[in-house]
C-alpha positions in Angstrom: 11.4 11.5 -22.9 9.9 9.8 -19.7 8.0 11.5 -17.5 9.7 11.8 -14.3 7.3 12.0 -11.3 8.3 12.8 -7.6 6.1 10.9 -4.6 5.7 11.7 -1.0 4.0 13.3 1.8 3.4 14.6 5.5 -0.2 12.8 6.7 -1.4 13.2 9.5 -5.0 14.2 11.0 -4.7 16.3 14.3 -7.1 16.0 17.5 -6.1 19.5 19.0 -7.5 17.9 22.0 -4.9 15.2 22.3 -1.8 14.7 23.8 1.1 16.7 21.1 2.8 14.9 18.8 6.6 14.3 18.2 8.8 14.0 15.5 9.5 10.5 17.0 5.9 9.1 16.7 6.1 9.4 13.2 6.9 6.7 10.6 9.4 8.2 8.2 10.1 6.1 5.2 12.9 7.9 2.4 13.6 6.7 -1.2 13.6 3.1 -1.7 11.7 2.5 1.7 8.8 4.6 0.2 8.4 2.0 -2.2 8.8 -0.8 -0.3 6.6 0.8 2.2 3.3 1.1 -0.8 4.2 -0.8 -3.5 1.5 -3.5 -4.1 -1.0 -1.6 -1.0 -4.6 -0.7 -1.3 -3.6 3.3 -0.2 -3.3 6.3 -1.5 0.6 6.0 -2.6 -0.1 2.6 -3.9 -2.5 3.8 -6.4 0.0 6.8 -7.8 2.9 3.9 -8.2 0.4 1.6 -9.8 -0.7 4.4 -12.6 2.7 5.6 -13.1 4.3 2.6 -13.7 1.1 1.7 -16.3 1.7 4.7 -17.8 5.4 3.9 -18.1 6.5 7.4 -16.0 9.8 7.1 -13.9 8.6 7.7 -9.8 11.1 9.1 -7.8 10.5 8.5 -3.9 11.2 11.2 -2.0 9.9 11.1 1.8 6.9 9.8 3.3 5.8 10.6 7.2 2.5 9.3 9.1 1.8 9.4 12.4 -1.1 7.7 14.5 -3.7 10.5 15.0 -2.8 12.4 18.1 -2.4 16.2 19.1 -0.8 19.2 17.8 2.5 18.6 15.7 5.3 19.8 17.7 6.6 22.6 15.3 10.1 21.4 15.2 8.7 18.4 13.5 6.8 19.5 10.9 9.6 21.7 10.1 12.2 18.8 9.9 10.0 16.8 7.7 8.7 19.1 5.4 12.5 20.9 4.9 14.0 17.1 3.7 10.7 16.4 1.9 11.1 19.9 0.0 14.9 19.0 -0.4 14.0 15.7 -2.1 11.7 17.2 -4.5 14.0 19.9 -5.6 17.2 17.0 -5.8 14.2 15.3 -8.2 14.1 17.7 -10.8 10.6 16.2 -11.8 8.0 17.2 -13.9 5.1 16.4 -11.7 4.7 16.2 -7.9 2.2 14.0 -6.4 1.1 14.5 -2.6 -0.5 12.1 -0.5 -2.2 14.6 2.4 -4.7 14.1 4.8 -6.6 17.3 5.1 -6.9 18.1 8.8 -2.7 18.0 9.7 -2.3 21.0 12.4 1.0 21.7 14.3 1.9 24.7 16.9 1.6 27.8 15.0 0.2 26.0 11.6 -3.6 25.7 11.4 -3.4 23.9 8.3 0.4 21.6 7.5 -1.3 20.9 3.9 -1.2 24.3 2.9 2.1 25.2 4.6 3.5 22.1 2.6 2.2 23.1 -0.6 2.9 27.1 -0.8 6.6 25.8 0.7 6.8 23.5 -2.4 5.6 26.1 -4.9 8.0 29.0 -3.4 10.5 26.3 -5.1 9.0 25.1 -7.7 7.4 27.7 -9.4 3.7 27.7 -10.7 4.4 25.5 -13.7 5.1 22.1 -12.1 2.1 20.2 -11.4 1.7 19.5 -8.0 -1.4 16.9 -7.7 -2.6 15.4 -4.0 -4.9 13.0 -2.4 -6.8 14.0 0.6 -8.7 11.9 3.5 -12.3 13.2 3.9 -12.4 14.3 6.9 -10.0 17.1 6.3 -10.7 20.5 7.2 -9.8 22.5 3.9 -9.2 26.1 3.6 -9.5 27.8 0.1 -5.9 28.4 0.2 -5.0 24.4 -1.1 -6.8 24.8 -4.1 -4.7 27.5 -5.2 -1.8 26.1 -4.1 -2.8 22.6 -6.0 -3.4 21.5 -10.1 -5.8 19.4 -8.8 -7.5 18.0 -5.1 -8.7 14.1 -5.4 -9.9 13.3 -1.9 -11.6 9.9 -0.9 -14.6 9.3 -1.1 -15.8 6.0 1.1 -16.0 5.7 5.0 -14.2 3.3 5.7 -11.3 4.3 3.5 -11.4 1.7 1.0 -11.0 3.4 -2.5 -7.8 5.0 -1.4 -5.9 2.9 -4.2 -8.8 4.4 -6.6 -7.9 7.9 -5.6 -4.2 7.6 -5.7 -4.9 6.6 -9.5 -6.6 9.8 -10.4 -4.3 11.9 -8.6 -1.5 10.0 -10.9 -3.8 10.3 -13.9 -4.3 14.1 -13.3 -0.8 15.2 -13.3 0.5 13.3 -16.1 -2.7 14.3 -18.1 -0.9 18.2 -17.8 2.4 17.1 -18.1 1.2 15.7 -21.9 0.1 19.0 -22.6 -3.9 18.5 -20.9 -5.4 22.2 -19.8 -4.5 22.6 -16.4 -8.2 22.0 -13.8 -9.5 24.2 -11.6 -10.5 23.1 -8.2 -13.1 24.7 -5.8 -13.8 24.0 -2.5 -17.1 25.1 -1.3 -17.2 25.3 2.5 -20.7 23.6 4.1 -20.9 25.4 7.7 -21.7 21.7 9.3 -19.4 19.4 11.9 -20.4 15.9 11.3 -19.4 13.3 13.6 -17.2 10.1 11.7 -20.3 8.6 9.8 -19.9 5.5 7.4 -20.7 6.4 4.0 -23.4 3.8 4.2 -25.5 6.1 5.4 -28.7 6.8 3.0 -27.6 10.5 2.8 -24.0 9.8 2.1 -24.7 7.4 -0.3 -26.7 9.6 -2.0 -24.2 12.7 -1.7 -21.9 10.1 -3.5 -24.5 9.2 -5.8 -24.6 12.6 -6.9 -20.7 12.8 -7.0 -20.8 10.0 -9.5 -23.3 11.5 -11.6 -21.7 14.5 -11.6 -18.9 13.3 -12.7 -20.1 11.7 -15.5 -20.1 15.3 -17.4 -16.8 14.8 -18.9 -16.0 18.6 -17.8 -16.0 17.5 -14.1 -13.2 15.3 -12.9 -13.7 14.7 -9.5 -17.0 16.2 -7.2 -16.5 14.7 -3.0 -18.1 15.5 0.1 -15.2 16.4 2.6 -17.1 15.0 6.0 -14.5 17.8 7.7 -12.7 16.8 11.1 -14.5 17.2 14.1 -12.1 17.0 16.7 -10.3 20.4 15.8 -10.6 23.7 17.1 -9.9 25.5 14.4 -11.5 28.3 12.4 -11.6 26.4 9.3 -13.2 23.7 11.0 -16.2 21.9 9.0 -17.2 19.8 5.9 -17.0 21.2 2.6 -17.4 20.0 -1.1 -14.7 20.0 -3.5 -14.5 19.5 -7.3 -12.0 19.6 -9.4 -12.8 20.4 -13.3 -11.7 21.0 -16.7 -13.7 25.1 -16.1 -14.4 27.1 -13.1 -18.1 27.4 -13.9 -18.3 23.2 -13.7 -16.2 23.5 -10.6 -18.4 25.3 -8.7 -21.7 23.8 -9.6 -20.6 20.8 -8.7 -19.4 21.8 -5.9 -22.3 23.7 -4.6 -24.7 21.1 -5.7 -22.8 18.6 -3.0 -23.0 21.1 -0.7 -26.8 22.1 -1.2 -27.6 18.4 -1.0 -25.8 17.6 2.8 -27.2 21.0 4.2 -30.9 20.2 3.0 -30.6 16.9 4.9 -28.3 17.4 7.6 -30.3 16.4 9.9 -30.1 12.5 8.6 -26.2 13.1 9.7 -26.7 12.7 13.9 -25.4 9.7 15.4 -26.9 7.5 18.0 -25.0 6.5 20.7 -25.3 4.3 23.9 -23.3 4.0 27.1 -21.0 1.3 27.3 -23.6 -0.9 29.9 -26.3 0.0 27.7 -24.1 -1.7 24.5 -23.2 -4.8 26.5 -26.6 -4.9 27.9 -28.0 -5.2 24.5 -25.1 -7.3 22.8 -26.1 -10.2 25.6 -29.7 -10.7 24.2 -28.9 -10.2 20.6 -27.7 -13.6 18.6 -23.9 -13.8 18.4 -21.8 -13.1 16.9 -22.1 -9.7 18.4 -19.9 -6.4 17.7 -19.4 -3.5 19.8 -17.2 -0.5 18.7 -15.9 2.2 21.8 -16.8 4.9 19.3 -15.7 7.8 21.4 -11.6 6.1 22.2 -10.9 5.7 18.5 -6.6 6.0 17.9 -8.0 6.5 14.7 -9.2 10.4 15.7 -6.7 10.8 18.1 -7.8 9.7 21.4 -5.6 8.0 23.5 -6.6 4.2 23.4 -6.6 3.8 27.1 -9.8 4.1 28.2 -11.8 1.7 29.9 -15.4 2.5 30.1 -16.7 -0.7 28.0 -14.1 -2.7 28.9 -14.9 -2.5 32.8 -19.0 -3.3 31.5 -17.4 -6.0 29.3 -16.1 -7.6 32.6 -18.3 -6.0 35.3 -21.5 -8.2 33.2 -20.0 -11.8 33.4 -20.1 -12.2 29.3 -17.3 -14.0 27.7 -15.9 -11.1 24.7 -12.5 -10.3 23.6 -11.2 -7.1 22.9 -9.0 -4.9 20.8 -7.7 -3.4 22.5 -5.5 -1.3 25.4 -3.1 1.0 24.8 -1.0 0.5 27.9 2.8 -0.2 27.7 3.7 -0.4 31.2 1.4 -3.3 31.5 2.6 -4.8 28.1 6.2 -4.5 29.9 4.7 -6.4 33.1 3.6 -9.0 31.2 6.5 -9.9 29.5 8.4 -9.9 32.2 6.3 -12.2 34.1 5.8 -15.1 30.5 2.9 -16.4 29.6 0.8 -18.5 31.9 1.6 -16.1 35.2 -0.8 -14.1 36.9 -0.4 -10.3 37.8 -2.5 -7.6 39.5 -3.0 -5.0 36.9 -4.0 -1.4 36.6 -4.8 -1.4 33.5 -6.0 1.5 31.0 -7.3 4.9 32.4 -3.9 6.6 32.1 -4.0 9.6 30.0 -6.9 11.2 31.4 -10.2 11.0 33.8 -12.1 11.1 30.8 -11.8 7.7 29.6 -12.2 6.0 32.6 -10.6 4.9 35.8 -7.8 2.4 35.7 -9.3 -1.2 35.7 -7.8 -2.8 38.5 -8.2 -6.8 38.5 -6.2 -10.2 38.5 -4.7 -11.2 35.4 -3.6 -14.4 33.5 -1.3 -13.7 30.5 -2.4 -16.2 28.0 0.1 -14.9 25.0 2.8 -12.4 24.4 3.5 -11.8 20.7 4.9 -8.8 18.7 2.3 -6.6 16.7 3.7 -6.5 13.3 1.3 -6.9 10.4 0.1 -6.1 7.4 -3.1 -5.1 6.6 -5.8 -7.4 5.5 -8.7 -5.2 5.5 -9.9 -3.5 2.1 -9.1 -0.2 4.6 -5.9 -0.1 2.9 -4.8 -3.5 2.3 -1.1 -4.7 2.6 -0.1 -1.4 4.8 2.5 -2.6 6.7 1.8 -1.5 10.7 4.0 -2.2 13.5 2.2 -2.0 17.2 4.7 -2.7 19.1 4.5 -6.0 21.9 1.5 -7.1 22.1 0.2 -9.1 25.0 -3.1 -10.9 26.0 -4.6 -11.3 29.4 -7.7 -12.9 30.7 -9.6 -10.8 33.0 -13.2 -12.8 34.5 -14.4 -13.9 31.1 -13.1 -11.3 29.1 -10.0 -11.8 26.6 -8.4 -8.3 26.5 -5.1 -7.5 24.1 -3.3 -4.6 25.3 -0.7 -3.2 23.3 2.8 -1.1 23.6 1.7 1.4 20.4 -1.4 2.9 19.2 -3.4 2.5 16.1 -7.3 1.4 15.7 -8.3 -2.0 15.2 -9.2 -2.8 11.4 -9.0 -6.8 10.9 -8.7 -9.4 12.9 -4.9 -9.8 12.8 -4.1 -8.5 15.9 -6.8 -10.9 18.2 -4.6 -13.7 15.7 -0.9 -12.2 17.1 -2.5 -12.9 20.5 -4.1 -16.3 20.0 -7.4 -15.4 19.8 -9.7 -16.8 17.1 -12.9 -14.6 17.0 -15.5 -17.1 16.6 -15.1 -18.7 19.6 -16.7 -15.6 21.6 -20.1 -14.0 21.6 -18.8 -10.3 21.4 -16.6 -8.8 19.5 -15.3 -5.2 21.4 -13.1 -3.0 19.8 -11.9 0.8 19.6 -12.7 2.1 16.2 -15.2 4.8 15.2 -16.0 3.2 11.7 -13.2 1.7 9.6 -13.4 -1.6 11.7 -16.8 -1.7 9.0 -14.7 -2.3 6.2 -13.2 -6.1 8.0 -16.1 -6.9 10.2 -19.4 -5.6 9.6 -20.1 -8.8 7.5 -18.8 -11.3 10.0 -21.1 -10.5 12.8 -25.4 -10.4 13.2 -24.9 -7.0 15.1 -22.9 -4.2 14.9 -23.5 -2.0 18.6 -21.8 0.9 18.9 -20.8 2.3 22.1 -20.0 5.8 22.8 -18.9 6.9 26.7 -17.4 10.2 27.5 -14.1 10.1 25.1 -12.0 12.5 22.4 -14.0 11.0 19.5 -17.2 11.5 20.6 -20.1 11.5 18.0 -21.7 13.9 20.2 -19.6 16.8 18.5 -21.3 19.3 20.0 -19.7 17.9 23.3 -16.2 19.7 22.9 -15.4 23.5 23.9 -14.2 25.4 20.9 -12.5 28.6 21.3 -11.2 29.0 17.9 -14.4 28.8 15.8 -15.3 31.9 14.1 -18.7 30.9 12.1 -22.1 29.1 13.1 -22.0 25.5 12.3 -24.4 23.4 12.4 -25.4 21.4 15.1 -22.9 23.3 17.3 -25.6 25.9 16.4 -28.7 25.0 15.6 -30.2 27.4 14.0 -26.9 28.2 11.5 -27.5 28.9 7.8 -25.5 28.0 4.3 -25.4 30.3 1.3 -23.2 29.2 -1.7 -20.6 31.2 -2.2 -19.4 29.1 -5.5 -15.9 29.6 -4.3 -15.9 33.1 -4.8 -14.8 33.9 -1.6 -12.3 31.2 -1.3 -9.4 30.7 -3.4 -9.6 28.8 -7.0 -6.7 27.3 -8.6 -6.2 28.3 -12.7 -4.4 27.6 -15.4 -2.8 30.8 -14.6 -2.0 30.4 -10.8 -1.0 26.5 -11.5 
């Protein structure tokens, strides 16, 4: 008989800092969309379809939801999604569930949407469906989701470009134990560090994956990650852990622990430079172009708002030729299109959400192209996901080209500067609002990466953000903090018996 297999999820990472988010600002795909949505895409849903159609299972869509990363999910919200999603799965009457999470999900009243999603499906389903989910790394986990969970197969590359790779094992895993495999157990050992977004090109993170991969070459061990954690979170769960998913609890944990041991010996290899925004431009104009800089700290990506306009205004303010990707600002998108291409309007542009990111940038501009924002990915950063920005609209402003959009969502690929006529090798700099994934497209098509990082919501200064909520010392928040293993002993461990 075929393996029936139900698909879906609620993702979403939440800056508790950020403006809330709505049940509107999500992108809700159902059934047949879901497929159309993934099928043939370098993510995390892409990769379960791919290894259930190989292994000749029948997926049933249910519901899939993401929102750009903003504030806390209005409750109403996650309660509307997750009551059709758990509706779906029950209609599906499958013998597996697969999950695609993010980690760090937080709504009003919820610290933690991946655990209330999971313990909601297994009040349904009972402990003998497997229920198997991919997780972003920079989730903040609780020890609740590996009870809740057969198995946790969370990414392991920054930028996310093995999602496909970890959709696959998920898949793998949970037809494994529909066959009749011994159900894993999962640990997640908790690491009492906040790291800021960090590539995993960094020589400790490519060791701590390394590790991962030699850990997992002990055919007990299926899966051993570093989970980076979600900085932007005031939460009490907030921080990195390990998590490792294997065939005993006893491999489990020392995997787990020996990821963990490894990141707190060297955390201090984790801390991130950073430089104003002048102090970026003022080094990308003597460095040989093509020249990158990345406003770390007004990344969509981790919530912030977009709209800031700190290296923008040193972009223009320093007479350098650059484009830019770009400005969240729809009442100037709306100006623009009203006046057509080749007028000029005075703009206030950016600096809208908050003082924090900057002033409005008041200037002249010419509107050189109006265009709408539809794409799909072309970055290994999850390749072929369809992504809608809304109108997009480019203006000149001095010498700088500047896109400014009606919706929200981080650079990754140049397809964006190509909706708004703009080639990217006819300029010296590259600018851009992106904390790291931008790497995955660029980083080999310019001399010089430079990464900016003025006062923002996605600050790689961590430390820089008031936390209420936090109920341990974490390092660097507290420098002199301290890590003993607890081999998941004081968390909760998924078994055979509790799965």
């Amino acid at each position: 008989m075929t393996t029936r297999v139900a698909i879906g999820g609620i993702f979403h990472e939440t800056n508790t800092f950020a403006a809330p988010t709505a049940l509107e600002d999500f992108t809700v795909v159902r059934g047949k969309e879901l497929l159309d949505y993934c099928v043939g895409t370098r993510t995390y849903l892409g990769g379960m379809l791919d290894e259930c159609e190989l292994a000749g299972a029948t997926v049933i869509p249910t519901l899939y939801a993401e929102a750009t990363p903003s504030g806390l999910i209005a409750r109403d919200a996650l309660d509307a999604l997750l009551a059709e999603l758990v509706e779906r799965v029950i209609r599906a009457q499958a013998d597996a569930v697969l999950l695609s999470l993010h980690g760090a999900g937080v709504a009003d009243a919820c610290d933690s949407i991946e655990d209330h999603i999971c313990s909601t499906l297994r009040a349904q389903l009972g402990t003998q469906v497997p229920v198997v989910a991919t997780l972003d790394l920079h989730g903040n986990l609780t020890g609740e989701l590996a009870d809740l969970c057969t198995g946790l197969f969370v990414g392991r590359l920054n930028p996310h470009t093995d999602q496909h790779e970890r959709g696959t094992e998920a898949a793998r895993c949970a037809l494994d134990v529909v066959d009749g495999a011994p159900r894993p157990y999962t640990v997640i050992e908790p690491i009492p560090i906040v790291m800021a977004l960090t590539a995993t090109s960094n020589p400790l993170l490519s060791e701590v994956n390394a590790l991962g991969a030699c850990l997992e070459a002990d055919p007990d061990v299926l899966s051993a990650r570093l989970v980076h954690g979600f900085a932007y979170a005031d939460l009490p769960h907030m921080g990195a852990s390990a998590v490792a998913v294997g065939a005993t609890r006893d491999a489990a944990e020392r995997a787990a622990v020996a990821i963990a041991a490894l990141v707190w010996d060297r955390r201090q290899e984790l801390r991130l430079p950073g430089l104003s925004a002048e102090e970026a431009v003022a080094r990308a104009k003597t460095a040989t172009p093509p020249v990158l800089i990345n406003e770390y700290s007004d990344n969509t990506g981790a919530g912030a708002p977009g709209d800031g306009t700190h290296l923008l205004r040193a972009l223009v303010d320093s007479g350098t030729a650059a484009c830019f990707s770009h400005i969240h600002d729809p009442e100037t998108v709306r100006r623009a299109a009203d006046a057509g291409v080749g007028a000029r309007i005075e703009v206030r542009l950016g600096g809208h959400s908050d003082a924090l990111h900057g002033e409005p940038l008041t200037a002249e501009a010419e509107i050189l192209a109006i265009a709408d924002g539809k794409l799909r990915v072309k970055s290994e950063m999850g390749r072929g996901e369809p992504i809608d920005l809304g109108l997009v609209c480019t203006l000149r402003i001095g010498l700088v080209d500047v896109l400014v959009t009606s919706g929200r969502r981080q650079t990754l690929d140049d397809g964006w500067f190509i909706k708004g006529g703009i080639d990217i090798e006819s300029y010296p700099i590259i600018a851009l609002k992106s904390s790291q994934h931008f790497r995955a497209y660029f980083q080999d098509r310019v001399s010089l990466v430079i990464t900016a990082d003025p006062p923002g919501l996605s600050n790689a200064d961590v430390s820089a953000y008031q936390r209420w909520r936090l109920v341990r010392e974490v390092w660097p928040i507290t420098s002199d903090a301290t890590y003993s293993p607890t081999r998941g002993r004081s968390l909760v461990v998924s078994s055979e018996e509790s799965t």
